[in-house]
C-alpha positions in Angstrom: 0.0 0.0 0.0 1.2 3.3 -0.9 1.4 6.5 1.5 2.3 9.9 1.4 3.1 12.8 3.9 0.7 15.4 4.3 0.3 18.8 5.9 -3.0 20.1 6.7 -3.7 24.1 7.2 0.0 23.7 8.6 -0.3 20.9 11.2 1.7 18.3 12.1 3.0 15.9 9.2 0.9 12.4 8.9 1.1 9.8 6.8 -2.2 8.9 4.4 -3.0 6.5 2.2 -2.9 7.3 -1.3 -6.5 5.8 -2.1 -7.8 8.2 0.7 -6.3 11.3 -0.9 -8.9 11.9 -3.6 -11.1 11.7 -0.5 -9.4 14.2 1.2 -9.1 16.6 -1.8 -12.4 16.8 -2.7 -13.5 17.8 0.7 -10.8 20.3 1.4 -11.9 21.9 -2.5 -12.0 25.4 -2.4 -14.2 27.4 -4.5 -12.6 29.6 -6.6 -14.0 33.3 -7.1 -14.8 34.6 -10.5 -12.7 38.1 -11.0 -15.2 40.9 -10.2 -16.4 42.8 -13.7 -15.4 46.2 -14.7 -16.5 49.3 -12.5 -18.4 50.4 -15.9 -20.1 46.5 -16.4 -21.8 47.1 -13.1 -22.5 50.8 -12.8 -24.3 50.3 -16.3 -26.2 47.2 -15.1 -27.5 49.0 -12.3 -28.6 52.1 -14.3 -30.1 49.8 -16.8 -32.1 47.6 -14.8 -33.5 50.4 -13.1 -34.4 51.5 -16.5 -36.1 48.4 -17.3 -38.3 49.0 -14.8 -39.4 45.4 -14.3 -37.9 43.9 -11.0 -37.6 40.5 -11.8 -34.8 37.7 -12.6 -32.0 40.3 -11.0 -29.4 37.8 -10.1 -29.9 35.8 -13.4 -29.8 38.9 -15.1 -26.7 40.5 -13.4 -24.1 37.5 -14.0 -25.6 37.1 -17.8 -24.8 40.8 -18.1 -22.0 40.5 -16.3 -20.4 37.6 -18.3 -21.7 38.3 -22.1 -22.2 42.0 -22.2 -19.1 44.0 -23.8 -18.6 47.6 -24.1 -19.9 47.7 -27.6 -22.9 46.8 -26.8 -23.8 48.9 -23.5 -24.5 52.1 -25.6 -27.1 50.2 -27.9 -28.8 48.4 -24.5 -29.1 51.3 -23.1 -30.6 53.4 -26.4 -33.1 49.9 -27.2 -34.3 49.9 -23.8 -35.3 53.5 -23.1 -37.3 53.0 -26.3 -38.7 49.5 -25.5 -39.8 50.5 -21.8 -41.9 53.5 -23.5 -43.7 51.2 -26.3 -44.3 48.0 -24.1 -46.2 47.9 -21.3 -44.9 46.6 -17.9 -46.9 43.5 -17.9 -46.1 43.0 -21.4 -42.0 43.3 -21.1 -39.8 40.2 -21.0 -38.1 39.5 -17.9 -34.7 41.1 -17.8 -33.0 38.0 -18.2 -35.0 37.1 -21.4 -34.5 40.7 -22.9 -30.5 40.3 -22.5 -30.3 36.6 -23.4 -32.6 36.7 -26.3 -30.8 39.9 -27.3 -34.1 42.3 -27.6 -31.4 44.8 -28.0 -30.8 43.9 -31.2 -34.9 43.9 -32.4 -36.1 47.0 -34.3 -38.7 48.9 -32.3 -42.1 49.4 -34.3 -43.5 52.6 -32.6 -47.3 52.8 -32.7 -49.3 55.8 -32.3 -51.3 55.9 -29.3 -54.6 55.8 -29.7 -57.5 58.8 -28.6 -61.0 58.8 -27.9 -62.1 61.3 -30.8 -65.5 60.9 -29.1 -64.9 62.1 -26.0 -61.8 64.8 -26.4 -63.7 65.8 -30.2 -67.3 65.8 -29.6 -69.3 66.0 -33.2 -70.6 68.9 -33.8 -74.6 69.4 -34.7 -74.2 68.0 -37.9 -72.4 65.0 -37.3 -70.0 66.2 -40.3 -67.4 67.5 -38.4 -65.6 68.0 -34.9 -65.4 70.3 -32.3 -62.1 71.6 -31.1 -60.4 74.6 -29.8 -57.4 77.1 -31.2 -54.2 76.3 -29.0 -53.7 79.9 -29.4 -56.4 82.0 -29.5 -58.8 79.2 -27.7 -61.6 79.9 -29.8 -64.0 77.0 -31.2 -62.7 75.2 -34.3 -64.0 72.6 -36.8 -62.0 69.9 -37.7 -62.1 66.9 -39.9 -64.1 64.0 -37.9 -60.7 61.8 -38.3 -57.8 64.1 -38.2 -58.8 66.7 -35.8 -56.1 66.0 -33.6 -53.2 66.2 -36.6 -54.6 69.2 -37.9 -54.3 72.8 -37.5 -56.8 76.0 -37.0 -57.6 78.0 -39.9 -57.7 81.0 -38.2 -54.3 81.3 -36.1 -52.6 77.8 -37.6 -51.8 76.5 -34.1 -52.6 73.0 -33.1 -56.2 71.7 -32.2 -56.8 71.1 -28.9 -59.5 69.3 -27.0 -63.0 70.7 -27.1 -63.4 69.8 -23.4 
């Protein structure tokens, strides 16, 4: 049988098998620590998944950002999400982890107009053939087309329309 001399955490010498020594190693195994990312990495994650603005899947998140996103890519996150946070609604936003891992970032935003209540901000007028608006300068009463009120301009100052109410 074969033995060797050991030395553990600077004790006293003792003599162990050499069948035992895998043992011993794999319960002395020390974890080894990842090096800490770059100052920027983190102060841009933070600032970014604050921007996100959907507090889920942080820890996954950080160490994906942390190991797969380079510098050339922190300006175009940062640009995508301010855009993606306006047009999506919280409840409709992937989870951080799945807007990095996916790479969202890299998706083409389709903006969409948001949609008004002619009805109720441009009442009809008597008619029915027009709306009802007012002169963003001047304030007085305005018809409008009954679909583009809201895109168009008075005719008598050539200010925006604003709601009748």
């Amino acid at each position: 049988m074969l033995e060797i001399l050991i030395r553990e955490n600077g004790g006293e010498p003792k003599w162990v098998a050499a069948s035992k020594l895998s043992e011993l190693f794999m319960k002395k195994k020390r974890k080894v620590d990842s090096p800490s990312p770059p100052a920027l990495i983190v102060q841009t994650f933070d600032k970014w998944y604050n921007l996100y603005n959907k507090k889920t899947t942080k820890k996954q998140a950080q160490k994906y950002f942390y190991q797969n996103i380079r510098g050339k890519d922190l300006f175009k996150i940062m640009k995508h999400t301010k855009s993606y946070v306006n047009q999506v609604e919280k409840r409709y936003r992937l989870d951080p982890i799945r807007y990095l891992r996916n790479e969202k970032f890299n998706d083409e935003i389709i903006f969409q107009e948001k949609k008004i209540d002619l009805d109720e901000l441009y009442p009809f007028d008597k008619s029915g053939s027009s709306r009802l608006g007012r002169c963003s300068k001047c304030n007085s009463i305005v018809f409008g087309n009954k679909f583009t009120i809201h895109k168009d301009d008075s005719d008598c100052c050539k200010a925006k329309i604003n709601k009748y109410r």
